[in-house]
C-alpha positions as CSV (number, residue, x, y, z in Angstrom):
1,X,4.6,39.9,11.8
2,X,8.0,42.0,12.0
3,X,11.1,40.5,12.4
4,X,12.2,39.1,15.6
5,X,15.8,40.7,16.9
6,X,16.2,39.2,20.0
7,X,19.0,36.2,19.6
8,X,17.6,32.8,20.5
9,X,16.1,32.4,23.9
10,X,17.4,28.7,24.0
11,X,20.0,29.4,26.8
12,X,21.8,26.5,29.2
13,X,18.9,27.7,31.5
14,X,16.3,27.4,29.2
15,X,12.8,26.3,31.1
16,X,14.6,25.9,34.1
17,X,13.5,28.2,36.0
18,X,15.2,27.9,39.6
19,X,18.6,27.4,40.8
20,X,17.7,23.7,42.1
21,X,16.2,23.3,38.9
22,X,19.2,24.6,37.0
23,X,20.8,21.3,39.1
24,X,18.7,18.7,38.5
25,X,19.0,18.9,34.7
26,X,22.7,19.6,33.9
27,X,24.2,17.4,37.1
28,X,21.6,14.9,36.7
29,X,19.5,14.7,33.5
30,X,21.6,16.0,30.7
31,X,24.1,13.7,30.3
32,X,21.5,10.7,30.4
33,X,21.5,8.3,27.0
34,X,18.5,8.3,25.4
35,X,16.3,5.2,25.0
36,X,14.0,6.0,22.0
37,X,11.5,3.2,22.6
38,X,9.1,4.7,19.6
39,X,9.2,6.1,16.7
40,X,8.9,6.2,12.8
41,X,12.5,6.2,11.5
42,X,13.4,5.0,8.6
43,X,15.8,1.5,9.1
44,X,16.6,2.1,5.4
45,X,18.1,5.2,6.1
46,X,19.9,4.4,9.1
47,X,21.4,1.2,7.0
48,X,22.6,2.9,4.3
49,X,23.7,5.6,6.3
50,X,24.1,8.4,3.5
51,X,23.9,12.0,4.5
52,X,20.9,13.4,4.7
53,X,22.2,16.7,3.0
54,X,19.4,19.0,3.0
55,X,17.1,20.2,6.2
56,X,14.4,20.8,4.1
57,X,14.1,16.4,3.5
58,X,15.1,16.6,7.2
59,X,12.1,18.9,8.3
60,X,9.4,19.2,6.6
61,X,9.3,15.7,4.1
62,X,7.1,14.3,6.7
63,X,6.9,16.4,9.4
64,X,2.7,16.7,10.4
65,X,3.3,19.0,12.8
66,X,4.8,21.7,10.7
67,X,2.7,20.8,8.0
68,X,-0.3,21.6,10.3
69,X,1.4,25.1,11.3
70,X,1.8,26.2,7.8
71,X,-1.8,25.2,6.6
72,X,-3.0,27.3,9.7
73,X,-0.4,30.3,8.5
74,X,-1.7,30.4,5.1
75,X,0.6,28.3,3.5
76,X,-0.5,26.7,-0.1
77,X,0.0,23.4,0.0
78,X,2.5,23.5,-3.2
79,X,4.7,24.4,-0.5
80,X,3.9,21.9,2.3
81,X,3.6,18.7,0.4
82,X,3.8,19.7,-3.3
83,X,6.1,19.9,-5.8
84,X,7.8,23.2,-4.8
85,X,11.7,23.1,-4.6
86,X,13.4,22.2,-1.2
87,X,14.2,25.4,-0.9
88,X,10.8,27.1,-1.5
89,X,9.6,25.0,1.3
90,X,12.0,25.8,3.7
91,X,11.8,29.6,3.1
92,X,7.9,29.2,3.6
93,X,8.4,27.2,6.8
94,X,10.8,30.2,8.0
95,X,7.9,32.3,7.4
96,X,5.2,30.4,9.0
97,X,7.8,30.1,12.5
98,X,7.3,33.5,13.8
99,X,3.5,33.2,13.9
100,X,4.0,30.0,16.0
101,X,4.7,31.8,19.2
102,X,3.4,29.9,22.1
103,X,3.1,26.6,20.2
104,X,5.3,24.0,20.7
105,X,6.8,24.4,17.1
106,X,8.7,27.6,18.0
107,X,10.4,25.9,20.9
108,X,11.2,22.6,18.8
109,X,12.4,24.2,15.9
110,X,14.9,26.4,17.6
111,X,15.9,24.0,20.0
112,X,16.8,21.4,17.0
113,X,18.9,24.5,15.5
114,X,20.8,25.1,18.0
115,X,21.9,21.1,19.1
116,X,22.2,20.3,15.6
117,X,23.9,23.8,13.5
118,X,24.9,25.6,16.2
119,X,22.4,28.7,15.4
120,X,21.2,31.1,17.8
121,X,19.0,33.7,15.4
122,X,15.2,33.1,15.6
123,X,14.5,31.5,12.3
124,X,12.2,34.0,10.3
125,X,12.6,35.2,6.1
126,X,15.3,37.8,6.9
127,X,17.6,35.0,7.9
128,X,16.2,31.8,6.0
129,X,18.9,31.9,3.3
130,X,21.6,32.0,5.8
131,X,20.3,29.8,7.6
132,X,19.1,26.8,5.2
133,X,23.0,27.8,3.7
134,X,24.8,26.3,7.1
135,X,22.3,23.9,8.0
136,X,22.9,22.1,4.3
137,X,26.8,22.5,5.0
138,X,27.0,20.5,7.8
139,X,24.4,17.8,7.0
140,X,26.1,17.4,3.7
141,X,28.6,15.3,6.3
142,X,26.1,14.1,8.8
143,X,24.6,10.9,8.3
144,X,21.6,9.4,10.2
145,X,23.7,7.3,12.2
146,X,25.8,10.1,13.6
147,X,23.0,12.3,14.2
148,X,22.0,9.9,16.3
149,X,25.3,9.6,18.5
150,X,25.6,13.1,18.3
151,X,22.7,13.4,20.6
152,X,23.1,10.1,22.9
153,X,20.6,8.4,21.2
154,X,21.5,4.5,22.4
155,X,18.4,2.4,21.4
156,X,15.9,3.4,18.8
157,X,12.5,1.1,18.3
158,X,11.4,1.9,14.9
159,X,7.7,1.0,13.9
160,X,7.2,-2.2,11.4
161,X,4.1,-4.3,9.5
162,X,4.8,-8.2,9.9
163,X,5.2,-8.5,6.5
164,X,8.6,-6.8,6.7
165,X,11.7,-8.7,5.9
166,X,13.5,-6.5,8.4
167,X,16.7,-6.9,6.0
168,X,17.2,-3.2,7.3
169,X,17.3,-3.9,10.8
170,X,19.7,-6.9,10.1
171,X,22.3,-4.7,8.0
172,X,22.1,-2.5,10.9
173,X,22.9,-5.7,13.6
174,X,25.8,-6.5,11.3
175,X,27.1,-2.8,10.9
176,X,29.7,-0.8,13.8
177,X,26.5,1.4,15.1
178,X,26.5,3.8,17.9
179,X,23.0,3.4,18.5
180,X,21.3,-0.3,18.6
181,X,18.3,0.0,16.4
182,X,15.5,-2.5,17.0
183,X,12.2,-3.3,15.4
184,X,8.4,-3.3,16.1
185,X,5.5,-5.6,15.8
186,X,2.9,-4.2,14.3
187,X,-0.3,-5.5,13.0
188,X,-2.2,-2.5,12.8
189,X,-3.7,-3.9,9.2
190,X,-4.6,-7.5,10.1
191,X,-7.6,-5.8,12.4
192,X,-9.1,-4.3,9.2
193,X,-11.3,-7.5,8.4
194,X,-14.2,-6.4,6.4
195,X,-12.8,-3.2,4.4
196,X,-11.5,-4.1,0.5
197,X,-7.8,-3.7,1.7
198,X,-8.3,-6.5,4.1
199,X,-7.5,-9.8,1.6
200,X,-5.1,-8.1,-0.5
201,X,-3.0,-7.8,3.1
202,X,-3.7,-11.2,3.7
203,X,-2.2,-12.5,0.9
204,X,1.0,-9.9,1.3
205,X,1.3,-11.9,4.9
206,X,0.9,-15.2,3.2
207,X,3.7,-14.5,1.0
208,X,5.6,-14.1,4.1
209,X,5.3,-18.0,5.1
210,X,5.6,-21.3,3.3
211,X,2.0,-22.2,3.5
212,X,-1.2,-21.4,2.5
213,X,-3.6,-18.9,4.7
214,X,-7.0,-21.0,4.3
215,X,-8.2,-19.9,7.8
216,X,-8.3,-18.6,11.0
217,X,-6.5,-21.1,12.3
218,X,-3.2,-20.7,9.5
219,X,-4.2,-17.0,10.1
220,X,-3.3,-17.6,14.0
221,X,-0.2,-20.0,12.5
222,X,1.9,-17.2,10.0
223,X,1.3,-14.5,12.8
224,X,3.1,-16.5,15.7
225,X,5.5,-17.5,12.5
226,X,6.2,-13.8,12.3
227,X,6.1,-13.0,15.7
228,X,9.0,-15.3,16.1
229,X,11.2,-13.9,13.2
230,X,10.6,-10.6,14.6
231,X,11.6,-11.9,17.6
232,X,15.1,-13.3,16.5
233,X,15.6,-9.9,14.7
234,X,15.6,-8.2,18.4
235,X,12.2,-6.9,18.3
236,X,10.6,-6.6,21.9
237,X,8.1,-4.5,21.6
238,X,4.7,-4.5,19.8
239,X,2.3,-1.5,19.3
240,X,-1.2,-0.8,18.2
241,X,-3.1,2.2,17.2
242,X,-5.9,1.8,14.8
243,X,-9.0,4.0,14.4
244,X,-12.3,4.1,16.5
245,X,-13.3,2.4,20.0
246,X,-11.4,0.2,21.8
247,X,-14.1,-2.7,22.0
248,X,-13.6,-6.5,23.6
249,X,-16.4,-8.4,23.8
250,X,-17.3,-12.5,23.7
251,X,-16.7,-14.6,21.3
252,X,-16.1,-18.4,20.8
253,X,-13.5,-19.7,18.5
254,X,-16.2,-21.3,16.5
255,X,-17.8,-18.0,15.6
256,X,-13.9,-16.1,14.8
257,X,-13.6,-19.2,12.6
258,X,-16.6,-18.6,10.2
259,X,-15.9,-14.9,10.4
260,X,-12.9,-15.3,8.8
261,X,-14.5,-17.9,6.4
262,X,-16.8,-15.1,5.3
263,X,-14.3,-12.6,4.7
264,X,-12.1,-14.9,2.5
265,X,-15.1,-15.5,0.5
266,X,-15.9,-11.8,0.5
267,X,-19.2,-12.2,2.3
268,X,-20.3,-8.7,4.3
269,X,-19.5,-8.9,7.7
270,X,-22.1,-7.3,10.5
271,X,-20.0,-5.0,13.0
272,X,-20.7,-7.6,15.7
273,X,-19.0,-9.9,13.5
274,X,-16.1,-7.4,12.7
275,X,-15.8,-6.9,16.9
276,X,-15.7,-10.6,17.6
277,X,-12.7,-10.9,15.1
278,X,-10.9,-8.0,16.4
279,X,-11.7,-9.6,20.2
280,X,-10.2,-13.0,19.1
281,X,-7.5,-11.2,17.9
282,X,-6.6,-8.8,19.9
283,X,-6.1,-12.0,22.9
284,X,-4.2,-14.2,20.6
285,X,-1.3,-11.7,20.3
286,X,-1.5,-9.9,23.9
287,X,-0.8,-13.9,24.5
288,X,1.7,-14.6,22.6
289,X,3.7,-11.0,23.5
290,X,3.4,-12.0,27.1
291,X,5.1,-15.5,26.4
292,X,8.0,-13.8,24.2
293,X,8.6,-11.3,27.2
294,X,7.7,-8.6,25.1
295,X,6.3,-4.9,26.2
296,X,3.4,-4.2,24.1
297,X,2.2,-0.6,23.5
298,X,-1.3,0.9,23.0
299,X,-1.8,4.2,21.2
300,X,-5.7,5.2,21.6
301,X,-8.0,8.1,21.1
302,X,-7.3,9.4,18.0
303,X,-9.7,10.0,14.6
304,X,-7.8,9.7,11.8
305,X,-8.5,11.6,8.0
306,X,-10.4,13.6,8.6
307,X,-10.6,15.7,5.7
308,X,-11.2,13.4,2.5
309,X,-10.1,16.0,-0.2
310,X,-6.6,16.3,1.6
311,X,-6.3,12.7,2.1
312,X,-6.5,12.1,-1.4
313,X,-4.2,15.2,-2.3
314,X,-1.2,13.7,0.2
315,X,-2.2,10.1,1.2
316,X,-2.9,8.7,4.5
317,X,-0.6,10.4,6.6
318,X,-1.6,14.2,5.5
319,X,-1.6,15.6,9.0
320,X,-5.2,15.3,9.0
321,X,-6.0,13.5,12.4
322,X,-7.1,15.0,15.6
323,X,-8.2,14.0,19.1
324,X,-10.9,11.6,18.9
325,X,-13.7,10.9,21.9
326,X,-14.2,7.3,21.4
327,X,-15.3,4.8,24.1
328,X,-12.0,3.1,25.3
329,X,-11.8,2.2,28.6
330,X,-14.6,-0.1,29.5
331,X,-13.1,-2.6,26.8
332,X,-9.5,-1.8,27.5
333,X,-10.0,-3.0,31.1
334,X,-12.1,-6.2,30.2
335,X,-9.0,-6.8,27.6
336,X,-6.5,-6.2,30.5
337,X,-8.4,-8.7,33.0
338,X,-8.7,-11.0,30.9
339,X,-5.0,-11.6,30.0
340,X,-4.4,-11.3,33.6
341,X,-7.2,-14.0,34.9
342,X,-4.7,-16.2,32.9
343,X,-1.2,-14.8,34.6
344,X,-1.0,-13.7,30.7
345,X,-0.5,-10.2,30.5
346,X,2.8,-8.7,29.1
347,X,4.5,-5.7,30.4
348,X,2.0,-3.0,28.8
349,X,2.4,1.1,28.0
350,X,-0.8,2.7,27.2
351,X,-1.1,6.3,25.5
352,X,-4.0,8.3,25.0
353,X,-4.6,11.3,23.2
354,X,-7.9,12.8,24.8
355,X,-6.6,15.4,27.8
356,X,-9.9,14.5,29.5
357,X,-9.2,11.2,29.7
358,X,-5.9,11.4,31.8
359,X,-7.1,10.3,35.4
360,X,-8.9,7.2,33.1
361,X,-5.7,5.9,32.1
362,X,-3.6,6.1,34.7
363,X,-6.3,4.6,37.6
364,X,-7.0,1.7,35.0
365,X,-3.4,1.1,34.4
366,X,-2.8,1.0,38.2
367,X,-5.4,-2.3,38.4
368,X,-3.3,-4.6,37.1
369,X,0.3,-4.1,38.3
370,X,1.4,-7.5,39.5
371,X,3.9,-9.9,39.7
372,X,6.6,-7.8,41.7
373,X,7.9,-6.0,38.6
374,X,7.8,-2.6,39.3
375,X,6.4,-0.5,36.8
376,X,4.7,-3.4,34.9
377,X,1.9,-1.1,33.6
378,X,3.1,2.1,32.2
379,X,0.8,4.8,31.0
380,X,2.5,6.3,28.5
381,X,4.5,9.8,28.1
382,X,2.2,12.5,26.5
383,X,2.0,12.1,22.9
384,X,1.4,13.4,19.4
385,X,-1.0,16.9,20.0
386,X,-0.3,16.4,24.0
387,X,3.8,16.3,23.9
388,X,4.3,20.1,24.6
389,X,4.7,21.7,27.7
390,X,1.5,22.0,28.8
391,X,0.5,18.5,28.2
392,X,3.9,16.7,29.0
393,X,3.3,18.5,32.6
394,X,-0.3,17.4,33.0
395,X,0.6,13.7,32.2
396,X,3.6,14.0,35.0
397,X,1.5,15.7,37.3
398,X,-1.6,12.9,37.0
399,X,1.2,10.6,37.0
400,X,2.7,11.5,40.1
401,X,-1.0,11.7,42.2
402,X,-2.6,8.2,40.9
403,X,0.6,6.1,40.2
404,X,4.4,6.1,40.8
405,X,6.6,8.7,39.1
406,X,9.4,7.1,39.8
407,X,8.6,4.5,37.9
408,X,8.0,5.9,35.0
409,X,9.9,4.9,31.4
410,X,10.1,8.5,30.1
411,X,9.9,10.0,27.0
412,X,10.0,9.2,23.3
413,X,10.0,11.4,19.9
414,X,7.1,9.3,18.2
415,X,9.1,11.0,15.2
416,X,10.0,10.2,11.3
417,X,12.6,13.0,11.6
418,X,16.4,12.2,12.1
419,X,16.6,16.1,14.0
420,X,13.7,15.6,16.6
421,X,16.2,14.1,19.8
422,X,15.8,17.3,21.3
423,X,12.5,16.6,22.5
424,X,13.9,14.4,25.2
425,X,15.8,17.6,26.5
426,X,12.9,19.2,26.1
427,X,10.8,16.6,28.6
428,X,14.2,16.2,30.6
429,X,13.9,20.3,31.5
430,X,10.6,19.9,32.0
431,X,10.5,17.3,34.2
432,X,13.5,18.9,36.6
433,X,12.2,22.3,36.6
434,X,8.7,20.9,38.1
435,X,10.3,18.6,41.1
436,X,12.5,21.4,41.7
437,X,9.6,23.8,42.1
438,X,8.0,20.9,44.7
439,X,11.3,21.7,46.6
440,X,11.0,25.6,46.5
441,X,7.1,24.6,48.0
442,X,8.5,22.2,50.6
443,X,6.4,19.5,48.9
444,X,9.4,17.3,49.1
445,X,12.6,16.9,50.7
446,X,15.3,19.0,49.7
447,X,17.9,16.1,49.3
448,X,19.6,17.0,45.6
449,X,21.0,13.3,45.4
450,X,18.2,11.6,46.3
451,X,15.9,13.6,43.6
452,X,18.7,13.4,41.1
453,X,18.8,9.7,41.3
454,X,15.1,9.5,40.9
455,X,15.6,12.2,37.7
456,X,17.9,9.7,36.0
457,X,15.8,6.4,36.4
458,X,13.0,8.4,34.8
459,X,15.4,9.6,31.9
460,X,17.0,6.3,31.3
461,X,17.5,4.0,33.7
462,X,14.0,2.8,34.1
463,X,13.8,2.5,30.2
464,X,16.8,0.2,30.6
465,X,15.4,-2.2,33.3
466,X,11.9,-2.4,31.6
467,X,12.5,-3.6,28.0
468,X,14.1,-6.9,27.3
469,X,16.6,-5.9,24.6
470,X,19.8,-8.1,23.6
């Protein structure tokens, strides 16, 4: 591809495309703090707080997305997760960036230019040592923690296993921080009863309490220990987001009990078995979140590694998932109804990553909002392959015709990278440019304050209201 000579297209105006929509985003939604109620950061970083110093650890160290691009552009992997220099990478990233036109990359990547360096030029090899030269300048002074108050960032939920001492999280609590940084529970790797990894886990978990795990029962006993440290650490949120179908089915405590027996003993467990567990599991901490008051988050539909040679090149995280067609819903709502036959069902955020399932999620979500908070059940903002334009205005507009858009808890950067807060601009434009065309269509009054307001409870305020913090 040719060089691109037209500056950056990332004007004040950018995706807004009408006056009222020019409004609605910098009178109402631009000056909004962000709430960041998921993501992969790194506590360590933010703790220790030293600058990050080069854009290439900032971009691309763990970046799947890009990493994806410059596989598709040709890209050997030396230079994607190899052991090319910093700056090989970067200068093969500036030349995969021009052939991502249309994808969401080529927006991301020059909107995180300009918020963060200042730079209008279209990133491509003509400019890549001038730019990667300025970029290093300034973050050679920019640590994670001001990056973060740079762009409004006020809460940030990072993602954590139970077995974390959160010693991180604490530093943080202690330190003068702009931005309140909070953990999450996690338990993605107790559900993996049955695989080899399974025992060595529990006895990383039992290392975290001052007794023995000799079964199901002392299992159920260090997880609630856990909870509750996590708890007193500020955590309020728990997630989940393993592999496969979301399955509940019956079980009796009796039968969970000599399931875990046989594990311990490393007897092979039938899937039934494995499903029961899971089941028994699955209740015993949807429980326990809804007596903490914490919001607990599902992320669903996705197949994970699939390519084997690449996995074992990289490691799990190789940017080899993709959208997955799993059964989900049938179990999800047997799940759901059975917390709430017992008044025990936590504030809940689903996501899913299969488009087609979009109507799914939202109509089951919409069964069980009780108990006069509003917005109890959330179906999530579009995420991971589904956060772009396209998808972020397909959730919004499902969102708005089978649930309450104004009660929605907006976005979140689901992001390992310290420069990725411009994806909440990104939704925020978004978002204000389509209620400002349903104004242009007389779908909806046109009363600028009254939209506005609704526009900022999206952005933030609803985010606010909905999660417990300190």
């Amino acid at each position: 591809m040719s060089s691109i000579k037209a500056k950056n297209f990332i004007t004040d105006n950018f995706l807004l495309q009408s006056k009222e929509a020019e409004i609605l985003y910098h009178e109402y939604a631009k000056s909004m703090p962000i709430i960041d109620y998921h993501n992969h950061l790194s506590a360590k970083d933010i703790a220790e707080n030293k600058p990050i110093e080069n854009i290439t650890k900032a971009w691309l160290s763990e970046d799947h997305y890009k990493w994806r691009g410059m596989r598709a552009n040709g890209i050997e992997e030396d230079y994607i997760s190899g052991e090319a220099s910093l700056k090989e990478k970067f200068e093969k990233w500036a030349e995969t960036v021009p052939n991502t036109l249309r994808n969401p990359l080529f927006h991301w990547t020059q909107l995180e230019l300009k918020r963060y360096f200042n730079i209008d030029a279209i990133l491509q090899p003509n400019n890549a040592p001038d730019i990667y030269k300025k970029a290093n300048t300034i973050l050679e002074n920019k640590t994670p923690a001001q990056l973060l108050k740079d762009m409004n960032v006020e809460v940030v939920c990072t993602t954590d296993d139970p077995t974390d001492d959160l010693k991180y999280h604490q530093q943080i609590a202690k330190g003068d921080f702009f931005t309140k940084v909070y953990p999450t529970f996690r338990p993605d790797e107790l559900f993996f009863i049955g695989e080899e990894k399974f025992s060595n886990y529990i006895e990383k978990l039992a290392n975290c309490v001052p007794f023995k795990i000799e079964n199901y029962a002392t299992l159920l006993k260090a997880i609630y220990e856990r909870i509750e440290f996590f708890h007193e650490n500020g955590c309020r949120l728990s997630d989940y987001g393993i592999n496969g179908a979301f399955s509940f089915v019956t079980f009796t405590e009796d039968e969970v009990s000599l399931i875990f027996d046989k594990s311990l003993k490393g007897e092979t467990l039938s899937e039934n078995d494995i499903q029961k567990y899971r089941s028994s599991l699955l209740l015993y901490l949807g429980r326990k979140y809804h007596q903490k008051g914490w919001v607990q988050q599902y992320h669903l539909g996705v197949i994970r590694n699939n390519n084997t040679r690449l996995k074992e090149l990289v490691g799990a995280d190789a940017g080899c998932d993709s959208i997955a067609d799993y059964p989900i819903i049938e179990g999800l709502s047997k799940f759901l109804n059975t917390l709430d036959s017992d008044n025990q069902l936590a504030k809940t955020i689903t996501y899913n990553l299969n488009p087609s399932q979009n109507e799914t999620f939202i109509t089951m979500m919409g069964n069980f909002n009780t108990g006069g908070i509003s917005g109890k059940m959330q179906w999530g903002a579009a995420w991971w392959f589904l956060d772009q334009k396209d998808g972020i205005e397909k959730q919004l507009n499902v969102l708005s015709n089978m649930g309450l858009l104004s009660q929605f808890i907006g976005m979140l950067t689901d992001s390992r990278s310290f420069l990725s807060f411009p994806r909440h601009e990104y939704f925020r434009r978004i978002l204000c440019n389509i209620i400002a065309e349903d104004i242009k269509n007389g779908l909806v009054p046109n009363d600028i304050e009254f939209l506005g307001k609704m526009i900022e409870d999206i952005c933030y305020n609803n985010a606010k209201n909905y999660f417990n913090f300190k």
